[in-house]
mmJSON file of the N, C-alpha and C atoms, coordinates in Angstrom:
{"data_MODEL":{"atom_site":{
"group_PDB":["ATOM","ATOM","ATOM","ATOM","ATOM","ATOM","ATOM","ATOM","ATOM","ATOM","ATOM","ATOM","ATOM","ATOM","ATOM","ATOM","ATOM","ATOM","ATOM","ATOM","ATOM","ATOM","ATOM","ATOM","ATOM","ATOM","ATOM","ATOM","ATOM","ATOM","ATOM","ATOM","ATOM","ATOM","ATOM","ATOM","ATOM","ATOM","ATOM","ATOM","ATOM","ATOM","ATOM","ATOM","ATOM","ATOM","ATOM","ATOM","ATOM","ATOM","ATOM","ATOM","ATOM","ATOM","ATOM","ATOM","ATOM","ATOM","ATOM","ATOM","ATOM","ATOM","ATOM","ATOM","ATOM","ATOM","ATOM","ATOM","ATOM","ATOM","ATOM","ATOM","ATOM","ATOM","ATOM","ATOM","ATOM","ATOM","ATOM","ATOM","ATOM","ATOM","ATOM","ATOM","ATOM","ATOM","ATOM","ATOM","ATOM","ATOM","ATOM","ATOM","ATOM","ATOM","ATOM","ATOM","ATOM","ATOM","ATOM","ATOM","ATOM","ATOM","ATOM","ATOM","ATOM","ATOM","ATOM","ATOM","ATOM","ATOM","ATOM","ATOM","ATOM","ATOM","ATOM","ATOM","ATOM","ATOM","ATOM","ATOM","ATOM","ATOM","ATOM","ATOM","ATOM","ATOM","ATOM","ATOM","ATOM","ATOM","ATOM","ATOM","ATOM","ATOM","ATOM","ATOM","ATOM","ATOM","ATOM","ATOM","ATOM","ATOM","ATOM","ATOM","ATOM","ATOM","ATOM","ATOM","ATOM","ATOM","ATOM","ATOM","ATOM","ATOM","ATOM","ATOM","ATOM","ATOM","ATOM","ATOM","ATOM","ATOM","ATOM","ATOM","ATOM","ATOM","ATOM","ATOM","ATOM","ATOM","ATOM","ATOM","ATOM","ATOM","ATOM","ATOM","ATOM","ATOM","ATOM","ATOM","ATOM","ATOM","ATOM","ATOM","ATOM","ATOM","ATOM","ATOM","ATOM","ATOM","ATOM","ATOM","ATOM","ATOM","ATOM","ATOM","ATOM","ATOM","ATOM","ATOM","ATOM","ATOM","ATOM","ATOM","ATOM","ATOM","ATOM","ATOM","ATOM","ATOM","ATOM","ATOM","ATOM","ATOM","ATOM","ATOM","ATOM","ATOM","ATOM","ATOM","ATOM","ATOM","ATOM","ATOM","ATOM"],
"id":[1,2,3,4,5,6,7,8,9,10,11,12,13,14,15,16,17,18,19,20,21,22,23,24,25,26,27,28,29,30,31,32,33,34,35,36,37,38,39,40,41,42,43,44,45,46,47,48,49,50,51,52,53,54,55,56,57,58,59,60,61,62,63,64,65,66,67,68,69,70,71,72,73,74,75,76,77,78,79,80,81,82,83,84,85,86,87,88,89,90,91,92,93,94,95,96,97,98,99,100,101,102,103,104,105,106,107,108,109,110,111,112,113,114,115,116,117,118,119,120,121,122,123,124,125,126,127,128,129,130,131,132,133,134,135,136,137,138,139,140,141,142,143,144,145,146,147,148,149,150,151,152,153,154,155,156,157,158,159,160,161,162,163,164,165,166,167,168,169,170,171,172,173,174,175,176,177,178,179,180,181,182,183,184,185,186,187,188,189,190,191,192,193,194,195,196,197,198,199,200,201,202,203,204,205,206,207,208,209,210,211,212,213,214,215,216,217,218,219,220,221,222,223,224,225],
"type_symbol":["N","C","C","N","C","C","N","C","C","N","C","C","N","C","C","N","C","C","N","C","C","N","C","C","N","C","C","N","C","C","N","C","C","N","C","C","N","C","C","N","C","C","N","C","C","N","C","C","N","C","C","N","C","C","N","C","C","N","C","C","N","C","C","N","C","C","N","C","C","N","C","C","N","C","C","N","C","C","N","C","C","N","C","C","N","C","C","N","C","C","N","C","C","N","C","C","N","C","C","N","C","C","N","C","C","N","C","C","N","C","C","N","C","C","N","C","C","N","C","C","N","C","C","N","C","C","N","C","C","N","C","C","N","C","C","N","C","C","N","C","C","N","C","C","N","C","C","N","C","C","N","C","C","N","C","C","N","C","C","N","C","C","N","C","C","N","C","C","N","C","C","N","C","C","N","C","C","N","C","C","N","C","C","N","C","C","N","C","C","N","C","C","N","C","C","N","C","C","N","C","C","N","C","C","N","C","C","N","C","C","N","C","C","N","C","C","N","C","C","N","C","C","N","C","C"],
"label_atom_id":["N","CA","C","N","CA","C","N","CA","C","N","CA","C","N","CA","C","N","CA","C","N","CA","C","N","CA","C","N","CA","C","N","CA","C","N","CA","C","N","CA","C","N","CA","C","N","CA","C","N","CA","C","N","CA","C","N","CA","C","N","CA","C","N","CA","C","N","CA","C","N","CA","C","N","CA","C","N","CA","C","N","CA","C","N","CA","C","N","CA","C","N","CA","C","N","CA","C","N","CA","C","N","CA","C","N","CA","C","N","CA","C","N","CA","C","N","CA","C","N","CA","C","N","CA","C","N","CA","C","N","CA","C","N","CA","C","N","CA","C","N","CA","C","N","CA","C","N","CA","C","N","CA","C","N","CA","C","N","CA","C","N","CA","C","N","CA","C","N","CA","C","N","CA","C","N","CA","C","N","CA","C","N","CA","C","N","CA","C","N","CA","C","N","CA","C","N","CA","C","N","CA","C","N","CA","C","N","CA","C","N","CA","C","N","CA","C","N","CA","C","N","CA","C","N","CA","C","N","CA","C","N","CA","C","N","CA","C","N","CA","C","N","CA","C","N","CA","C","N","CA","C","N","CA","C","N","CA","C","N","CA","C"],
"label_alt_id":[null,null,null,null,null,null,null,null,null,null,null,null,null,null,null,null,null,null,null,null,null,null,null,null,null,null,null,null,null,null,null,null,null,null,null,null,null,null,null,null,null,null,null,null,null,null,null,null,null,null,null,null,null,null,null,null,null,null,null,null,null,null,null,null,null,null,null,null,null,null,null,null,null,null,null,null,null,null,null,null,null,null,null,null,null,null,null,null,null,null,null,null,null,null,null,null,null,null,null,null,null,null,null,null,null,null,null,null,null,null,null,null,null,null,null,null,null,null,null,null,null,null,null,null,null,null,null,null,null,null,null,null,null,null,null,null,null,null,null,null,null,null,null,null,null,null,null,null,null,null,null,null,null,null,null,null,null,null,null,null,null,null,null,null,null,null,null,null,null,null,null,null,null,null,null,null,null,null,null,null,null,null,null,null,null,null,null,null,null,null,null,null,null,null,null,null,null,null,null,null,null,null,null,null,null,null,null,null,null,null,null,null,null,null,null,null,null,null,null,null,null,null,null,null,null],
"label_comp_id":["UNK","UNK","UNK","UNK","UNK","UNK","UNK","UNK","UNK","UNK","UNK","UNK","UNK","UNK","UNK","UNK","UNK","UNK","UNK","UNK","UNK","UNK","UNK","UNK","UNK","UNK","UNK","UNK","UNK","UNK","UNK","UNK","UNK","UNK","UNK","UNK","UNK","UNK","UNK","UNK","UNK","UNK","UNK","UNK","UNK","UNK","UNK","UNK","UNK","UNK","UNK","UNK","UNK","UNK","UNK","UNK","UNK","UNK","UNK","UNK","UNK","UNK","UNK","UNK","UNK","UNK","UNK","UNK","UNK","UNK","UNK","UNK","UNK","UNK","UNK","UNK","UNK","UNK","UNK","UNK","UNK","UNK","UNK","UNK","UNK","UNK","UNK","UNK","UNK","UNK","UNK","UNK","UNK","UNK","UNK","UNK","UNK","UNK","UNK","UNK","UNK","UNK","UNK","UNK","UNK","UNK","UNK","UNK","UNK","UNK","UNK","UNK","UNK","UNK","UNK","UNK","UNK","UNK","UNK","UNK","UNK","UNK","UNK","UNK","UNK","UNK","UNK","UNK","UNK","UNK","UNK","UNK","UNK","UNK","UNK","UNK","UNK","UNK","UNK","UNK","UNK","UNK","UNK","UNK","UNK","UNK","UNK","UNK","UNK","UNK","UNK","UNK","UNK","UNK","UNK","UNK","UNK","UNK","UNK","UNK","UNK","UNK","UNK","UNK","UNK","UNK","UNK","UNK","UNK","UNK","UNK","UNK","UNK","UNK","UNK","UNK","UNK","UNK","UNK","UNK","UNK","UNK","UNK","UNK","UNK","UNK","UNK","UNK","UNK","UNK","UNK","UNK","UNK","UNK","UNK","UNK","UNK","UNK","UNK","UNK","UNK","UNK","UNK","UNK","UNK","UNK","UNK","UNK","UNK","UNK","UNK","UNK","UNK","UNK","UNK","UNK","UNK","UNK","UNK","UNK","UNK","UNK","UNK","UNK","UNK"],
"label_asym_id":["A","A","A","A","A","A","A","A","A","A","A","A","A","A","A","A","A","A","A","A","A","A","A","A","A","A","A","A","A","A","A","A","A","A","A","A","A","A","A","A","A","A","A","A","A","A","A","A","A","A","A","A","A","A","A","A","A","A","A","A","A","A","A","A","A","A","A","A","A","A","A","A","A","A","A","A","A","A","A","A","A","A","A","A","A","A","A","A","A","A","A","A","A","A","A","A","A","A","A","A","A","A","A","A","A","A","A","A","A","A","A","A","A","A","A","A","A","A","A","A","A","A","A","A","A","A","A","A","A","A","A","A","A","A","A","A","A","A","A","A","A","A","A","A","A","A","A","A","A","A","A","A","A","A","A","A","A","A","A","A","A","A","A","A","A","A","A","A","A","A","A","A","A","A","A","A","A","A","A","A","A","A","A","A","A","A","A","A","A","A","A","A","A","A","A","A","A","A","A","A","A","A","A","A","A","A","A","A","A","A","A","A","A","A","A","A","A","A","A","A","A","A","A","A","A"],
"label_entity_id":["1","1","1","1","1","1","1","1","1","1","1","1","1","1","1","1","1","1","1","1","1","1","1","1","1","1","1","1","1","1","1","1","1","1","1","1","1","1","1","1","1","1","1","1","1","1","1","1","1","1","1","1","1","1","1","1","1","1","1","1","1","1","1","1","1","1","1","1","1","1","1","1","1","1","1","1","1","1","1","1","1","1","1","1","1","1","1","1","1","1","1","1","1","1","1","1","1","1","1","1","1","1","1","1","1","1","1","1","1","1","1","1","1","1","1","1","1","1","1","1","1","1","1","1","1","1","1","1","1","1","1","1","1","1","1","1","1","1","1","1","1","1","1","1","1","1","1","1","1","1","1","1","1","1","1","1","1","1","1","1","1","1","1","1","1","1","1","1","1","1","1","1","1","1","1","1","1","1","1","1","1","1","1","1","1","1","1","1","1","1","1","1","1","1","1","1","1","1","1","1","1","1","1","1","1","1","1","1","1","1","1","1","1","1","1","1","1","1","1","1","1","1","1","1","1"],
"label_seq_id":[1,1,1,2,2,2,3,3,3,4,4,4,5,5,5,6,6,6,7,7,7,8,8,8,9,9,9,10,10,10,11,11,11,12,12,12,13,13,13,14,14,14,15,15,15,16,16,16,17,17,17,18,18,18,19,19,19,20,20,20,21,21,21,22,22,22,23,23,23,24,24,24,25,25,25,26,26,26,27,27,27,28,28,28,29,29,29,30,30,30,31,31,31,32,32,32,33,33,33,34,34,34,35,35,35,36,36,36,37,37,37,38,38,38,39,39,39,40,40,40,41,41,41,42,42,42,43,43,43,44,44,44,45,45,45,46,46,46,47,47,47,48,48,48,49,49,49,50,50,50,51,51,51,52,52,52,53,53,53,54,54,54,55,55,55,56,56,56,57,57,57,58,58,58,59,59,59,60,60,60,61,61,61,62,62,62,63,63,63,64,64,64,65,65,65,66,66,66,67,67,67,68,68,68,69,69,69,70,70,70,71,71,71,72,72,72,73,73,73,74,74,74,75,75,75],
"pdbx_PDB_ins_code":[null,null,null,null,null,null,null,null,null,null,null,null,null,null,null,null,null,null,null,null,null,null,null,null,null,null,null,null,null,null,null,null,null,null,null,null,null,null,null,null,null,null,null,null,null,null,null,null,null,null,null,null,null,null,null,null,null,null,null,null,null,null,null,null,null,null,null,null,null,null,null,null,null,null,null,null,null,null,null,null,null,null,null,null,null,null,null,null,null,null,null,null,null,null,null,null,null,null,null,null,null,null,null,null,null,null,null,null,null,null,null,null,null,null,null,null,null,null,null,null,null,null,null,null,null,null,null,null,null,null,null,null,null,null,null,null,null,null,null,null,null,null,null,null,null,null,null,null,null,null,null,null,null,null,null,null,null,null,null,null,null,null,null,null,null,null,null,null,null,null,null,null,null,null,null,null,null,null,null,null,null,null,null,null,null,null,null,null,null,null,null,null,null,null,null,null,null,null,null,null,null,null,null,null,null,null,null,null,null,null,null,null,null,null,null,null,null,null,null,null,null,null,null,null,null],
"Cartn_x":[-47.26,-46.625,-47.416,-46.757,-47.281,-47.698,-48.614,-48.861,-47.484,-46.905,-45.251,-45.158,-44.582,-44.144,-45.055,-46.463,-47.283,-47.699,-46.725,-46.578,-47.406,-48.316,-49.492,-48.516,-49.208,-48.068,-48.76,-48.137,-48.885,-47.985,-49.239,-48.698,-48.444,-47.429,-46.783,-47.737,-48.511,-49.087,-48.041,-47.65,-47.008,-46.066,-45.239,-44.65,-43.859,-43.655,-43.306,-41.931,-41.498,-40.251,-39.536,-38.39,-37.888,-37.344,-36.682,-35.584,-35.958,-37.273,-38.53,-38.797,-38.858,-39.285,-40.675,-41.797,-43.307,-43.42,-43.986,-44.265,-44.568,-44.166,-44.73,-45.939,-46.825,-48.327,-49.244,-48.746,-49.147,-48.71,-47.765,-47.35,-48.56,-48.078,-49.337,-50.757,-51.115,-52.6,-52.794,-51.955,-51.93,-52.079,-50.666,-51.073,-52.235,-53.08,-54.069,-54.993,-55.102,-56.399,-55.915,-54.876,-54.487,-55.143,-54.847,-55.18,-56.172,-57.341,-58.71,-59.638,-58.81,-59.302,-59.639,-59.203,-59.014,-57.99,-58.036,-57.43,-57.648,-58.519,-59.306,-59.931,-59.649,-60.434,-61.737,-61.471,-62.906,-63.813,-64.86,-66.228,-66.227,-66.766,-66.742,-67.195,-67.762,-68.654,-67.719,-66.432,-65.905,-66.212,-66.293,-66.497,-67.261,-68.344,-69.107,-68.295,-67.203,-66.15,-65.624,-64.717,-64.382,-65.309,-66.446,-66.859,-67.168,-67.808,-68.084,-66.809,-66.02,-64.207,-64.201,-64.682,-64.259,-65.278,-66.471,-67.341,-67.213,-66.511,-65.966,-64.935,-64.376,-62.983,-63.174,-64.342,-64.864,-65.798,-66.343,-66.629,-65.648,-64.781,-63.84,-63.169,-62.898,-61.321,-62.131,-63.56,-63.963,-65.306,-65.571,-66.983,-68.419,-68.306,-68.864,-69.57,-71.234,-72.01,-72.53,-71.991,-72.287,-72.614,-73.818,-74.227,-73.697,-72.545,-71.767,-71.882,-73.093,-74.034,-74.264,-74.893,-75.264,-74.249,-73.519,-72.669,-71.5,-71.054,-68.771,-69.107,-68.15,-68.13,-66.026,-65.931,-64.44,-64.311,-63.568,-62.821,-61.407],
"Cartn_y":[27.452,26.182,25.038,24.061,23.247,21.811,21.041,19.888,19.204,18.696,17.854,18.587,19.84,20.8,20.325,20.659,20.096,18.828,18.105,16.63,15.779,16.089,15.661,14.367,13.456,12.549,12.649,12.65,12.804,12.188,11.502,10.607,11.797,11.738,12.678,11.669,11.992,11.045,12.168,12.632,13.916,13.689,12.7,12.149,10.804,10.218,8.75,8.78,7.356,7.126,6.046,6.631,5.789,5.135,5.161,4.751,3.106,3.154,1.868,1.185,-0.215,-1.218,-0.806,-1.266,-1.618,-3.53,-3.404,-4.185,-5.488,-6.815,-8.176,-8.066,-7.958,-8.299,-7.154,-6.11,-4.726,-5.258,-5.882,-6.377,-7.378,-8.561,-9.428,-8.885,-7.83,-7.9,-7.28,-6.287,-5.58,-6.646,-7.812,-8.546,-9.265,-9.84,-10.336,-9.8,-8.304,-7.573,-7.381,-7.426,-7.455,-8.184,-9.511,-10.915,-11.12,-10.398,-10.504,-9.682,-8.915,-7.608,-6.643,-6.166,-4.847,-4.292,-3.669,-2.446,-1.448,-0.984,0.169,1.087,2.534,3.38,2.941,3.316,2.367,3.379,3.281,4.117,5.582,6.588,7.968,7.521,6.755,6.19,5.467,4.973,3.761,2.441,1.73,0.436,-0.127,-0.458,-0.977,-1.339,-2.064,-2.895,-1.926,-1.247,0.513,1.103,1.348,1.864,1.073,-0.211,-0.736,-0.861,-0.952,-1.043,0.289,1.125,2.519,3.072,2.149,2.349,1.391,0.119,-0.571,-0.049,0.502,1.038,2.412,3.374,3.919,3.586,2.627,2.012,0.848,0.682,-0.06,1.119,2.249,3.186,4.466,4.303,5.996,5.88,4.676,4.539,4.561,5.364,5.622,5.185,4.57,3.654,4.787,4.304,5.179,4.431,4.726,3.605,4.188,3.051,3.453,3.874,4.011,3.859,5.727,5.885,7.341,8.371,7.743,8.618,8.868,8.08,8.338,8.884,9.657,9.842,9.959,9.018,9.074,10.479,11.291,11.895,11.776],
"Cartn_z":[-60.971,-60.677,-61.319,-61.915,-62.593,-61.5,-61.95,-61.061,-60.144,-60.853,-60.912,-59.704,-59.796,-58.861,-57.293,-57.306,-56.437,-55.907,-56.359,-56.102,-56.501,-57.43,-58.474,-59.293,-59.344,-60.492,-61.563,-62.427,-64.335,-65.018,-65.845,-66.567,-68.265,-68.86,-69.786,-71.077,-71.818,-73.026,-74.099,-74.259,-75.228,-76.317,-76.006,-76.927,-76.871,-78.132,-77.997,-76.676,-77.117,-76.753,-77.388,-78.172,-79.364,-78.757,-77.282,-76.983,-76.042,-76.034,-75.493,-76.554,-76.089,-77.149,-76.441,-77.506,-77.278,-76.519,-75.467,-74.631,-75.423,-75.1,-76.265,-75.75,-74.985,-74.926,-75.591,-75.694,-76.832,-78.428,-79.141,-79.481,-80.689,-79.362,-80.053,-79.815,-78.916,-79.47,-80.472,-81.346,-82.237,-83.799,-83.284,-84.56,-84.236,-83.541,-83.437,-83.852,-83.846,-83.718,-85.805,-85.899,-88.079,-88.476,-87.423,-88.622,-88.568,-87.755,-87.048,-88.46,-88.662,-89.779,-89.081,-88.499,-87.572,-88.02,-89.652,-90.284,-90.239,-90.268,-90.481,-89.782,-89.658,-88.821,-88.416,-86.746,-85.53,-86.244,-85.816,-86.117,-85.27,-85.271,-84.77,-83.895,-83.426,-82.067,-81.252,-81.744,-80.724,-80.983,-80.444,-80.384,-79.129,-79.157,-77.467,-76.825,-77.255,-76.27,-75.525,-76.181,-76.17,-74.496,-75.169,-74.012,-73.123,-72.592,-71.552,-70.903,-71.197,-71.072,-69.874,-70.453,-69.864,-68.401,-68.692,-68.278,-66.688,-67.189,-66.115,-64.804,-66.06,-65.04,-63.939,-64.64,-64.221,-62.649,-62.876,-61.72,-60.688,-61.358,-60.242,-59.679,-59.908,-59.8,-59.272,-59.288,-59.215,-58.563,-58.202,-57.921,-58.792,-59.622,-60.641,-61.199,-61.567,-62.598,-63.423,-64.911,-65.937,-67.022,-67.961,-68.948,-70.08,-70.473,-71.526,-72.813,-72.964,-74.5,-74.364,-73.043,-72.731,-72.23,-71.568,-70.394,-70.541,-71.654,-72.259,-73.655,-73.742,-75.28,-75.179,-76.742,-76.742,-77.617,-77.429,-78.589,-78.813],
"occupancy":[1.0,1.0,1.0,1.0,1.0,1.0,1.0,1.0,1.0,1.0,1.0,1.0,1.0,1.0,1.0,1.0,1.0,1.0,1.0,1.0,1.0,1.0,1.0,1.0,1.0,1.0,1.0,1.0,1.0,1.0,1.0,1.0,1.0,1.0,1.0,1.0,1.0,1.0,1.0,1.0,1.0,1.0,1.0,1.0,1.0,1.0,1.0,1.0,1.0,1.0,1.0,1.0,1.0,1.0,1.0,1.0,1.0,1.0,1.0,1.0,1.0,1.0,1.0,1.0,1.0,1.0,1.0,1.0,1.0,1.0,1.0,1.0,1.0,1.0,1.0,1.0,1.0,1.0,1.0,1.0,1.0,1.0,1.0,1.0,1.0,1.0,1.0,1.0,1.0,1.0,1.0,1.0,1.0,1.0,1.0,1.0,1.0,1.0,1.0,1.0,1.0,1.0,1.0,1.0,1.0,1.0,1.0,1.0,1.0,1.0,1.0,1.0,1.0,1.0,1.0,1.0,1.0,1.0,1.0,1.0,1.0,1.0,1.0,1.0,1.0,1.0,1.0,1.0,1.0,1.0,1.0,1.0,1.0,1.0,1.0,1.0,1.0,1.0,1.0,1.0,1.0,1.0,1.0,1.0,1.0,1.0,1.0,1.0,1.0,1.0,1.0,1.0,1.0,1.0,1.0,1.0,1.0,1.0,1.0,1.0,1.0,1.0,1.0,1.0,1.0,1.0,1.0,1.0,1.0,1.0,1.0,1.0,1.0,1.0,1.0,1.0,1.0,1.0,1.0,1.0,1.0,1.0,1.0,1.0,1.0,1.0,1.0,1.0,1.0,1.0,1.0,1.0,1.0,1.0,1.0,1.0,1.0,1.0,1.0,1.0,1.0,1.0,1.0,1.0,1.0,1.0,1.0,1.0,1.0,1.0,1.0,1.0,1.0,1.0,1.0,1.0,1.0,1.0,1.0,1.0,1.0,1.0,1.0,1.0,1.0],
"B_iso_or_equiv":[0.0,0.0,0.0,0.0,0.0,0.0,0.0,0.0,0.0,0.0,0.0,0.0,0.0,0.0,0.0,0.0,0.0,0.0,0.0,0.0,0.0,0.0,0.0,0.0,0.0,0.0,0.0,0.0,0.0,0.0,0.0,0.0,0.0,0.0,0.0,0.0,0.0,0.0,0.0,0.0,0.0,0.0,0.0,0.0,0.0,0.0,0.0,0.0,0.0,0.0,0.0,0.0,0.0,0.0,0.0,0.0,0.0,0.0,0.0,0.0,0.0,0.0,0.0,0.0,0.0,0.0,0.0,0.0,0.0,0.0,0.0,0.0,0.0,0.0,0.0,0.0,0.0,0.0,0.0,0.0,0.0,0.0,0.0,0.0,0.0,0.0,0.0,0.0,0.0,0.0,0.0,0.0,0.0,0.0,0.0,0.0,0.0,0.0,0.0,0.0,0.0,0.0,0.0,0.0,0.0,0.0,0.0,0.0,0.0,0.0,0.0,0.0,0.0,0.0,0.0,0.0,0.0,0.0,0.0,0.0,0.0,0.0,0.0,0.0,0.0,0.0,0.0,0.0,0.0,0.0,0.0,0.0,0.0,0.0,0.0,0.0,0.0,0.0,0.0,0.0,0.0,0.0,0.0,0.0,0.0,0.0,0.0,0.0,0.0,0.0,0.0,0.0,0.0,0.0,0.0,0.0,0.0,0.0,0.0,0.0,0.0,0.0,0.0,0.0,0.0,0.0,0.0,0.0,0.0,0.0,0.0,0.0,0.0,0.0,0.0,0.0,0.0,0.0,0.0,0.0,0.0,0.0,0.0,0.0,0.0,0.0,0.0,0.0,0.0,0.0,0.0,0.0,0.0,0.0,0.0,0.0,0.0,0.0,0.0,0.0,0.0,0.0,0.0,0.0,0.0,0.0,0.0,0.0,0.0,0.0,0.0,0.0,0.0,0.0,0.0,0.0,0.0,0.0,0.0,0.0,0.0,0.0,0.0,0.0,0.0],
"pdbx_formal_charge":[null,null,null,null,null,null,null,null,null,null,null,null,null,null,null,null,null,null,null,null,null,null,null,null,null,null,null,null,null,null,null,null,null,null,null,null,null,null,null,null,null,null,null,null,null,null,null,null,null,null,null,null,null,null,null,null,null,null,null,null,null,null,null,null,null,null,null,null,null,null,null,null,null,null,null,null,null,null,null,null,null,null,null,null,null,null,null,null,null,null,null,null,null,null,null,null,null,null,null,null,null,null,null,null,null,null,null,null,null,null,null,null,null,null,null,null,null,null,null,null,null,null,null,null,null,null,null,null,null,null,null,null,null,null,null,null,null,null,null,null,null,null,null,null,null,null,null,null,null,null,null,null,null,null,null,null,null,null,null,null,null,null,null,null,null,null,null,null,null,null,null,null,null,null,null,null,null,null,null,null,null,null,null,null,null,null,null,null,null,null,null,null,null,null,null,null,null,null,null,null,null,null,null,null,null,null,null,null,null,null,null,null,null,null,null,null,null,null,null,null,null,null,null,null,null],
"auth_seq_id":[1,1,1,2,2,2,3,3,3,4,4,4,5,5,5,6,6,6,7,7,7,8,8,8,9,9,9,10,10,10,11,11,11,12,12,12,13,13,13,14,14,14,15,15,15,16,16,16,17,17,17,18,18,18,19,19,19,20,20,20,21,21,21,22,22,22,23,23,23,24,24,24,25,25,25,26,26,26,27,27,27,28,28,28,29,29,29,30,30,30,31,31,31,32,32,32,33,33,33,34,34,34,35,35,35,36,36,36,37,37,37,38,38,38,39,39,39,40,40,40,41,41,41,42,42,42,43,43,43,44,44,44,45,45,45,46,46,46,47,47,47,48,48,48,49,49,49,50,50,50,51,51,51,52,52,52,53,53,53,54,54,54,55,55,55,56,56,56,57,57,57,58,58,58,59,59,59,60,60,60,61,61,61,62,62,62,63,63,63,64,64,64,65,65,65,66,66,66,67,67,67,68,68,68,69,69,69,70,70,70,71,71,71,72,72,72,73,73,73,74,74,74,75,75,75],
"auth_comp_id":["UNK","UNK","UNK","UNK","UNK","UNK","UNK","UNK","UNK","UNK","UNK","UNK","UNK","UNK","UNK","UNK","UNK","UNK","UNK","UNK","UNK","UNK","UNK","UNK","UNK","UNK","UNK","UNK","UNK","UNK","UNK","UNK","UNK","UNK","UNK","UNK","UNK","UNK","UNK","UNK","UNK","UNK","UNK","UNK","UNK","UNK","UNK","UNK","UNK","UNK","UNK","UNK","UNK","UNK","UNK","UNK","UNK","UNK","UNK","UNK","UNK","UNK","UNK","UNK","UNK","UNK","UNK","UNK","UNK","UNK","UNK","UNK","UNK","UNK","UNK","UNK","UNK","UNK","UNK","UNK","UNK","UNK","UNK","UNK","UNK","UNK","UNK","UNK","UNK","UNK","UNK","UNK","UNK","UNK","UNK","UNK","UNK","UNK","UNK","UNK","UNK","UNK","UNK","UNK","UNK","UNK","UNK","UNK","UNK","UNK","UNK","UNK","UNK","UNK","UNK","UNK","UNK","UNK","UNK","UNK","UNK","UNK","UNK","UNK","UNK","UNK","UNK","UNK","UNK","UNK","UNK","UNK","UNK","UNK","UNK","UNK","UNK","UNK","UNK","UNK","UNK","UNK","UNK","UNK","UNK","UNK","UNK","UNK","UNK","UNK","UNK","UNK","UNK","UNK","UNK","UNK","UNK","UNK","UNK","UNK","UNK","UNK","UNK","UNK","UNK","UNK","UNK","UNK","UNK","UNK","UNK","UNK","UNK","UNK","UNK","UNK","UNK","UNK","UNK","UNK","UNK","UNK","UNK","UNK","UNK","UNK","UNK","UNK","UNK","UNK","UNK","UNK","UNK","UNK","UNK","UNK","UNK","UNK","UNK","UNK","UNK","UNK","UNK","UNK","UNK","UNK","UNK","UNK","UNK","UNK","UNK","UNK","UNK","UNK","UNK","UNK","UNK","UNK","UNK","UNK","UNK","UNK","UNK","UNK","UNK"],
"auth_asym_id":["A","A","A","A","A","A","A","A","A","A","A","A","A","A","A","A","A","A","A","A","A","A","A","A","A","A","A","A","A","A","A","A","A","A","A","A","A","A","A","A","A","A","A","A","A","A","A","A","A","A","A","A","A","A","A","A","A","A","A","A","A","A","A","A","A","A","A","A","A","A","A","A","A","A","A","A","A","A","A","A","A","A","A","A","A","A","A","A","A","A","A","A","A","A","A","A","A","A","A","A","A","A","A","A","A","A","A","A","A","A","A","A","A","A","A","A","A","A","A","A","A","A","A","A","A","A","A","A","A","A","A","A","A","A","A","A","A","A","A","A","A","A","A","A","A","A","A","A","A","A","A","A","A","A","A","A","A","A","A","A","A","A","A","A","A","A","A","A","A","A","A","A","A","A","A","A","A","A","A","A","A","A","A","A","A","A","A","A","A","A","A","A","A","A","A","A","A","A","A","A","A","A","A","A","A","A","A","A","A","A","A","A","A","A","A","A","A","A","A","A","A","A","A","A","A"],
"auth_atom_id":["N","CA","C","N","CA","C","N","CA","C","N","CA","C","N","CA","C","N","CA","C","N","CA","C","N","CA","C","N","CA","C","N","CA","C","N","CA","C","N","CA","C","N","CA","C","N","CA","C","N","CA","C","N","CA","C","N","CA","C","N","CA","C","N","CA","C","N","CA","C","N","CA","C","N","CA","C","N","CA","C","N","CA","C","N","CA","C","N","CA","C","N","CA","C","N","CA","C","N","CA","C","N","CA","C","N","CA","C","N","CA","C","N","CA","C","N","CA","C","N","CA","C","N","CA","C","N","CA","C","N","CA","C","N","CA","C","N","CA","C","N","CA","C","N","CA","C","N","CA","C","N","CA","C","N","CA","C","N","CA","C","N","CA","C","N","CA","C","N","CA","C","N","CA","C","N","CA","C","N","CA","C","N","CA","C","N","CA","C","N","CA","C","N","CA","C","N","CA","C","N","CA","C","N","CA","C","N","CA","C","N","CA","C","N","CA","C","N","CA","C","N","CA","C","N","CA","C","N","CA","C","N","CA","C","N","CA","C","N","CA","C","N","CA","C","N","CA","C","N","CA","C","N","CA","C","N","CA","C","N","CA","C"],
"pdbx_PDB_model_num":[1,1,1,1,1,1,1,1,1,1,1,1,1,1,1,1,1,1,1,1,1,1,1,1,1,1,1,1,1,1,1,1,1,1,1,1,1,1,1,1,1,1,1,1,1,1,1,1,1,1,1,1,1,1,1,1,1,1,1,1,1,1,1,1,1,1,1,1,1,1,1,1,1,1,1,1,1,1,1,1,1,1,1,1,1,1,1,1,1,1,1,1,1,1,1,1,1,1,1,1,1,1,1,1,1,1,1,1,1,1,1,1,1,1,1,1,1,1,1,1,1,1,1,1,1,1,1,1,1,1,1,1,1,1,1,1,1,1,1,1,1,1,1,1,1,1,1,1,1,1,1,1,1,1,1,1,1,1,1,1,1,1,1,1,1,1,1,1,1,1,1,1,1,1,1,1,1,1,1,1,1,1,1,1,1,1,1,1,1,1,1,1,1,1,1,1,1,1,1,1,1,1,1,1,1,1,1,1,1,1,1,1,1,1,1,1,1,1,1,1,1,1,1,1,1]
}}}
């Protein structure tokens, strides 16, 4: 039996949805982050922002203090 089944909610990341516009505030940060020069593949590392980001949420949502430099790795 799969989660769903067990009343688990999951979020599906698996495939788009053509049939959804992309949100205006996804939107403009995308052109913001163009005109900024944010073309180009992030670094294999992420971006500090990236992780303290993660590292935050981690501690609001999970309790969690983790030093983002040591303790996340994105893949």
């Amino acid at each position: 039996m799969g989660p769903r089944r067990n009343g688990i909610e999951v979020i599906d990341l698996s495939a788009g949805r053509s049939a959804e516009h992309t949100p205006g505030f996804i939107r403009e940060a995308a052109s913001r982050a163009m005109d900024d020069g944010m073309t180009h593949q992030t670094p294999s590392r992420v971006t500090a922002e990236f992780l303290t980001s993660c590292a935050q949420r981690l501690k609001r949502e999970n309790g969690l203090a983790v030093d983002p430099e040591t303790q996340i790795l994105a893949t």
